[in-house]
C-alpha positions in Angstrom: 22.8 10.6 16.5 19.2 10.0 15.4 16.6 7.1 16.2 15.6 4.4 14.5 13.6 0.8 15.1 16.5 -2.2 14.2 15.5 -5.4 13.9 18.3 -7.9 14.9 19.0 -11.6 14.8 20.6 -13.6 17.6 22.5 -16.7 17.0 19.9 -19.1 17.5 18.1 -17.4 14.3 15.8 -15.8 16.1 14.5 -11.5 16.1 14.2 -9.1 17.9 13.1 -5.3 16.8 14.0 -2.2 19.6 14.4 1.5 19.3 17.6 2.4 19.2 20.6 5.3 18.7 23.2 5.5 15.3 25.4 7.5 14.2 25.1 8.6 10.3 27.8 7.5 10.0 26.1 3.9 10.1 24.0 4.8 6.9 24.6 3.0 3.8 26.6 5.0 0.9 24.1 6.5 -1.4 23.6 10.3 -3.0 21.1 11.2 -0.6 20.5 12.1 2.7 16.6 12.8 4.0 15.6 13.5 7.0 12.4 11.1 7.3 9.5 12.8 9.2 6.8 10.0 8.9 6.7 6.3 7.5 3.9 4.1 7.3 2.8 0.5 8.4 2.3 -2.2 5.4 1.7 -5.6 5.0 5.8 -6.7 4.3 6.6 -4.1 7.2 5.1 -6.6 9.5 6.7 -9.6 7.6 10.3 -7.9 8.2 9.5 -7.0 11.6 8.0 -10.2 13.1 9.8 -13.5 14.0 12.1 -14.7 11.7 12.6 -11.7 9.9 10.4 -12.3 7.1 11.8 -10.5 3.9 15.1 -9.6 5.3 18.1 -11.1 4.6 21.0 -9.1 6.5 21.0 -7.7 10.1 21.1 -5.4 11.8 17.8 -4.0 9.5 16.1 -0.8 9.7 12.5 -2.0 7.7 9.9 0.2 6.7 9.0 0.4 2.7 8.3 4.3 2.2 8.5 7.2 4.3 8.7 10.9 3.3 10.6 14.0 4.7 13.0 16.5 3.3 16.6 16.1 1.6 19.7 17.0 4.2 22.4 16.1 2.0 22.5 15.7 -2.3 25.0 14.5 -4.5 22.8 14.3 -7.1 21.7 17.5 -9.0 18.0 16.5 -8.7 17.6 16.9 -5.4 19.3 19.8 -3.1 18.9 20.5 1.2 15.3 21.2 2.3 13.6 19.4 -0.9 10.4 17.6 -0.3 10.3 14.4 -1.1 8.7 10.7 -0.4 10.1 6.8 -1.2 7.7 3.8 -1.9 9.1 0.5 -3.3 12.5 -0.4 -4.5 13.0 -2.8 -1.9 13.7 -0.6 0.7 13.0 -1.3 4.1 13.5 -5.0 2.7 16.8 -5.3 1.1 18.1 -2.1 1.7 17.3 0.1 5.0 14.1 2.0 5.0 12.0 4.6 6.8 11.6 3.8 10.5 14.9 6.2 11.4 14.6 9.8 11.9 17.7 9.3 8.7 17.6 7.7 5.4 20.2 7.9 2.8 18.9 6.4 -0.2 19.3 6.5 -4.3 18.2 9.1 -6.0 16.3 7.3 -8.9 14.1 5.9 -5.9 13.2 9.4 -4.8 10.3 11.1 -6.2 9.2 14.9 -5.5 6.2 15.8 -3.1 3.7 17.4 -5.2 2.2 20.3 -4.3 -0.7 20.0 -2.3 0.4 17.0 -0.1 2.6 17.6 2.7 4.8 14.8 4.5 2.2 13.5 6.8 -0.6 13.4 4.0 2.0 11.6 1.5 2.1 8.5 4.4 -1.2 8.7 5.3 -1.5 7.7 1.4 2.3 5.6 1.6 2.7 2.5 -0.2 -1.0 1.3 -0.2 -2.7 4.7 -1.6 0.1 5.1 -4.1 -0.7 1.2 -5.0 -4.3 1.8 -5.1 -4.1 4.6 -7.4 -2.2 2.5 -10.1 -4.8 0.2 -9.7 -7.4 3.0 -10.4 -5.3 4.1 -13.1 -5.0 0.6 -14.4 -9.1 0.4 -14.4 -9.5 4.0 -16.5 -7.3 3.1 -18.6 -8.5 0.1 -19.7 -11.8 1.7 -19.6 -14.1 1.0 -16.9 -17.7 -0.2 -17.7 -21.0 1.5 -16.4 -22.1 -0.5 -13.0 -20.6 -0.4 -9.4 -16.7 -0.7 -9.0 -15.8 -3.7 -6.8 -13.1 -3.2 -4.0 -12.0 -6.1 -2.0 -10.2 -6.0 1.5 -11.9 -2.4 1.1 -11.2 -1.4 4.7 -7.4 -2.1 4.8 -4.7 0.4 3.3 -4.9 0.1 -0.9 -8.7 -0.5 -0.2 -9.5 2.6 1.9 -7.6 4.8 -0.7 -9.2 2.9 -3.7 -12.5 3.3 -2.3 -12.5 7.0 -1.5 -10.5 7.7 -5.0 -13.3 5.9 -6.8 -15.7 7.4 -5.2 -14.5 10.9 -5.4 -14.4 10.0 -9.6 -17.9 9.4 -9.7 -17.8 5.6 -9.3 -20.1 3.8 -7.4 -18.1 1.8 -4.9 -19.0 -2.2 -3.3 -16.9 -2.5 -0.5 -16.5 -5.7 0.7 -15.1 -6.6 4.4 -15.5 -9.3 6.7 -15.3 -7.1 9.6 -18.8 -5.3 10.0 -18.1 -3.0 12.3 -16.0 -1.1 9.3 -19.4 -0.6 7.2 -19.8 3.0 8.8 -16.2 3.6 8.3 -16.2 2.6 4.4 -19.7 4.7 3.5 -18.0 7.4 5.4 -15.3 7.0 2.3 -18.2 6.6 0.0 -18.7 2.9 -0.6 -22.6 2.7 -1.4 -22.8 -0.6 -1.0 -21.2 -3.3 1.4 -20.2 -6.9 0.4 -19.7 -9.2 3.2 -16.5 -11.6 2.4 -18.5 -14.7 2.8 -20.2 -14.0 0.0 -17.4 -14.2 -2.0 -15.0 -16.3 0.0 -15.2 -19.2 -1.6 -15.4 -21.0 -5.0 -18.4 -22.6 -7.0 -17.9 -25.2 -9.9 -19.6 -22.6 -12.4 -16.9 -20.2 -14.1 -19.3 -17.4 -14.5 -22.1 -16.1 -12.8 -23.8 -13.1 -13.4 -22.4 -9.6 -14.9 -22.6 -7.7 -11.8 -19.2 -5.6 -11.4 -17.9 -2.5 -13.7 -14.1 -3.6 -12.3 -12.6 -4.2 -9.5 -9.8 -3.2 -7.4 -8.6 -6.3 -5.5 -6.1 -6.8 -2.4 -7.7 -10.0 -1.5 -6.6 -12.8 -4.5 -6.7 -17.0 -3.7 -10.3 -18.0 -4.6 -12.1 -14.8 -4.0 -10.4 -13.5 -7.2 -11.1 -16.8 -8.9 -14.9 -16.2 -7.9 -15.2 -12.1 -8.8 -13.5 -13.1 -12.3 -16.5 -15.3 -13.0 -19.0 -12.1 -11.7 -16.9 -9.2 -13.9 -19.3 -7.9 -17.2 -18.0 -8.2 -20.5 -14.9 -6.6 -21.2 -14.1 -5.5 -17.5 -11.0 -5.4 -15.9 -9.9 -6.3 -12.4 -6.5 -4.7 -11.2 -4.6 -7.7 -8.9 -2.8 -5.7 -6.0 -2.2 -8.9 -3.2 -2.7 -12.1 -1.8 -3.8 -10.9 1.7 -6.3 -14.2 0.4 -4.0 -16.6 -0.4 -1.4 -16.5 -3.8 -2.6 -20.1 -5.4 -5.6 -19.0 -7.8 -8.0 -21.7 -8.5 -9.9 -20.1 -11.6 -10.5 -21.3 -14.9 -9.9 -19.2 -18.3 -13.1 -18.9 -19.4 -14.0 -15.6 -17.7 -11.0 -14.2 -20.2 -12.3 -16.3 -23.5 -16.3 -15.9 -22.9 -16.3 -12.1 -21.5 -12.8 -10.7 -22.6 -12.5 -10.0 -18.9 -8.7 -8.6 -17.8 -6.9 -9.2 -15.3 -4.0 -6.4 -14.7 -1.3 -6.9 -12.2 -0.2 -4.1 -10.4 3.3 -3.8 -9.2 4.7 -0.5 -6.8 7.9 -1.8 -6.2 9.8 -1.4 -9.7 7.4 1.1 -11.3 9.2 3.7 -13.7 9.6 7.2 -12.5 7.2 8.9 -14.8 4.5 7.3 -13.5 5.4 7.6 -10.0 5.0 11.0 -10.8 2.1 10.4 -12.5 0.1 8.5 -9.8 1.6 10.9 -7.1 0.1 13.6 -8.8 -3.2 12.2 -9.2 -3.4 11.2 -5.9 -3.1 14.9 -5.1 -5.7 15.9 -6.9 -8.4 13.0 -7.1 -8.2 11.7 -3.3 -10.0 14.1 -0.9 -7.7 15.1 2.0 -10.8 14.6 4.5 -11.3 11.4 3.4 -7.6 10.6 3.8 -8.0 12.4 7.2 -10.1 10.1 8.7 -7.9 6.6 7.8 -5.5 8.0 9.9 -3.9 6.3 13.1 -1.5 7.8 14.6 1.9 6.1 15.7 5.6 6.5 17.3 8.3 4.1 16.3 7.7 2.2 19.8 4.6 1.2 18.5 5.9 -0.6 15.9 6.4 -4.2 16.7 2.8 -4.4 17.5 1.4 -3.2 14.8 3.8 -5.3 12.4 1.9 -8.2 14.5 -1.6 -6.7 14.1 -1.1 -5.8 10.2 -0.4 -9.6 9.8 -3.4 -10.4 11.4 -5.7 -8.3 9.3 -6.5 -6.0 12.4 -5.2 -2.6 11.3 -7.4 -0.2 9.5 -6.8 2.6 7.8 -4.1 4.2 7.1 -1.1 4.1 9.8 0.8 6.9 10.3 4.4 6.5 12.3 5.9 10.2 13.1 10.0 8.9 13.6 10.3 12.3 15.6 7.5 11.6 18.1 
């Protein structure tokens, strides 16, 4: 028997999520077995938690989009008993059952190895969001990014705490821009030099460009504050799209694109091919600093998760959640 947070429906359509007790047995057939040691908490964790059930479509669910532990069972020659290993994306913890159980059984081809130098709690204190935020960096370099301060918005929530202290790490210097001011300490601490409050950006003007003043930008935010830092990116920037914590509607114009050759690169973690999963885990290994990562962390039990599904939807979590399923 192990534990795990189920979210179920009662007739009248409505959900409830409790800790409760299964059997493996009760696992869905796939080639392998892990038993999860940490999960994280993301934006569509609360969406599947919450009332209504958000992304899920059949119940009893188990939600949570990544998690990381060790392989207990393998029908799959990739993967054999005590192999590290973490999960982000795939539509687990949405369509199929994800990481807040103490047991996953999952496909292989969703799997990717633990590199060396991250251990289990590291890899979900850097979960979904990091391993989104380092696409997003590896988006930016590779479309070359220009000399000037990087722009990263919702910088104190999960992709931008991890893009902020990646960038920074690589030399960049970081704008951070929150609407919470209490986090400025927090994101120089990751080493944003410079702090952008939202309001500034929060809303649109009739001109579709302003001044150059942003060498790309990593941004979680989207709706019109994407429409306004398109019209502030210098020629030939890019800005790497990662959500719509802002709103999904994007009231912008396409003269940023024709006038400055500005880019806009969308960055999906969900379907991403395994090469560069490996890729960005690696990188993330190597370019995020472990003390910085450190000090994101909250840590969390899988009783504490139908409140913070309700805070992440609220925009009141910060950092990086970390759920032990053991604890």
């Amino acid at each position: 028997m192990f534990k795990a947070l189920v979210v179920e429906k009662n007739d009248e359509g409505k959900t409830s999520a409790s800790v409760q007790e299964l059997s493996e047995d009760q696992l869905p057939a796939a080639e392998v077995t892990v038993n999860v040691a940490y999960s994280t908490v993301n934006y569509k964790d609360g969406l599947c938690i919450g009332p209504g059930g958000g992304l899920v479509r059949n119940y009893p669910h188990i939600p949570g989009i990544d998690f990381a532990g060790t392989v207990s069972a393998s029908d799959d020659p990739r993967y054999k008993p005590g192999d590290a290993v973490v999960l982000t994306g795939w539509r687990v913890g949405e369509a199929h059952w994800g990481g807040y159980s103490q047991k996953a059984r999952v496909k292989a081809d969703w799997l990717v190895p633990l590199p060396a130098g991250l251990d289990a709690r590291q890899a979900m204190a850097v979960g979904t969001a990091g391993f989104t935020a380092m696409l997003a960096v590896m988006a930016l370099e590779d479309h070359g990014i220009k000399d000037g301060p990087v722009l990263v918005t919702g910088a104190a929530g999960g992709v931008g705490s991890v893009a902020t202290a990646i960038l920074a790490n690589l030399g960049y210097e970081v704008a951070a821009v929150t609407g919470r001011p209490e986090t400025a300490d927090y994101l120089k601490s990751l080493g944003a030099t410079q702090i952008v409050p939202r309001d500034e950006l929060n809303e649109t003007i009739k001109r579709p460009l302003e001044g150059e003043s942003w060498a790309g930008c990593v941004d979680a935010v989207g709706g019109e504050m994407l429409a306004r830092v398109l019209g502030q990116m210098k020629y030939g920037a890019s800005v790497a799209a990662v959500g719509l914590a802002g709103g999904a509607a994007l009231p912008a114009t396409v003269i940023p694109f024709l006038l400055r050759g500005v880019n806009l690169l969308g960055i999906d973690s969900v379907m991403q091919p395994y090469d560069n999963r490996v890729r960005a885990w690696e990188r993330i290994a190597k370019d995020l600093p472990m003390n910085k990562l450190e000090a994101m962390i909250q840590p969390a039990t899988l009783e504490d998760l139908p409140k913070l599904g309700s805070d992440i939807l609220k925009g009141q979590v910060k950092g990086r959640v970390v759920v032990d399923v053991n604890a």
